[in-house]
C-alpha positions in Angstrom: 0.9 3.3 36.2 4.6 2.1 34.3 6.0 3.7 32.2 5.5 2.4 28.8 8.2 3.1 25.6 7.6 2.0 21.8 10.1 2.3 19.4 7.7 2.9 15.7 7.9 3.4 12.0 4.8 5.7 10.9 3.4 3.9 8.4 3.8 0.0 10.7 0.6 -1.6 10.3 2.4 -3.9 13.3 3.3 -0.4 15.1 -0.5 0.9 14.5 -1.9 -2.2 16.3 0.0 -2.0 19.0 -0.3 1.7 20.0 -4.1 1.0 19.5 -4.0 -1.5 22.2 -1.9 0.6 24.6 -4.6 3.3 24.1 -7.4 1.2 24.5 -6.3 0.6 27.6 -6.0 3.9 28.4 -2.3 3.5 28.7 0.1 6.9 28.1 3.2 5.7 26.3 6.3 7.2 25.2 6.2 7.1 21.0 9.8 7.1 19.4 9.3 7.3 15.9 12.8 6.4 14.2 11.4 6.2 10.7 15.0 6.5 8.4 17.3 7.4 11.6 19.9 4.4 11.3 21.0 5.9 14.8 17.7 5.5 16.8 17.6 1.8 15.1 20.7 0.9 16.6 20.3 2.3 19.7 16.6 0.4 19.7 18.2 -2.7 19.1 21.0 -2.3 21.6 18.0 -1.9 24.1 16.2 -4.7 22.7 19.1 -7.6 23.1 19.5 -7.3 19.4 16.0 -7.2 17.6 15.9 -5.0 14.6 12.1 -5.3 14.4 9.2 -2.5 14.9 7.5 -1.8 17.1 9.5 -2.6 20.4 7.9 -2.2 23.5 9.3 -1.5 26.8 6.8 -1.3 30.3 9.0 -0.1 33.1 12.3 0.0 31.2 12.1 -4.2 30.3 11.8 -5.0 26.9 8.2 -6.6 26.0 9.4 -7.8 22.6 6.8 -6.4 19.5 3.1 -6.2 18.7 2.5 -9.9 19.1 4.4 -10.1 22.2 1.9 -7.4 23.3 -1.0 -9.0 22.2 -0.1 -12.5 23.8 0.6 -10.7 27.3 -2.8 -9.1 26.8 -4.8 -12.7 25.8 -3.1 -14.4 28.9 -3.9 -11.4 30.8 -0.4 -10.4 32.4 -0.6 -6.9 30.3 -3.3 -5.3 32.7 -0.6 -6.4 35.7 2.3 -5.3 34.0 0.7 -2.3 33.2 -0.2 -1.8 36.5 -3.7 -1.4 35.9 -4.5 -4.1 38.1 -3.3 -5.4 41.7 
């Protein structure tokens, strides 16, 4: 299975939906909350070419981009594969 990584804020209602996915799934994922911690932010971004946005999501160390990023892999079907839930 990859190793999955998401960068949250708590309260995210974006965040929320996209560790509810990921679970779904049955997927075990890394959480980093970095709720107030400038630090963690920039070192997220940094990471993420730039985007300041949560959640970002990373399967296998590549950044997937955020929640909708996650959902469009999953309606197109390419999350299962990345995921490597399926051959």
């Amino acid at each position: 299975m990859a190793k999955v990584e998401i960068y949250t804020w708590q309260s995210c209602p974006f965040c929320i939906r996209a560790k509810a996915l990921l679970e779904e799934k049955g997927v075990n994922f890394e959480e980093h909350a970095i709720d107030g911690d400038q630090v963690a932010r920039r070192a997220m971004s940094e990471r993420a070419s730039g985007r300041t946005s949560v959640p970002q999501i990373f399967i296998n160390d590549k950044g997937i981009g955020g929640c909708d990023d996650l959902y469009e892999l999953e309606s197109t079907n390419q999350l299962s594969k990345l995921l490597g839930l399926v051959d």
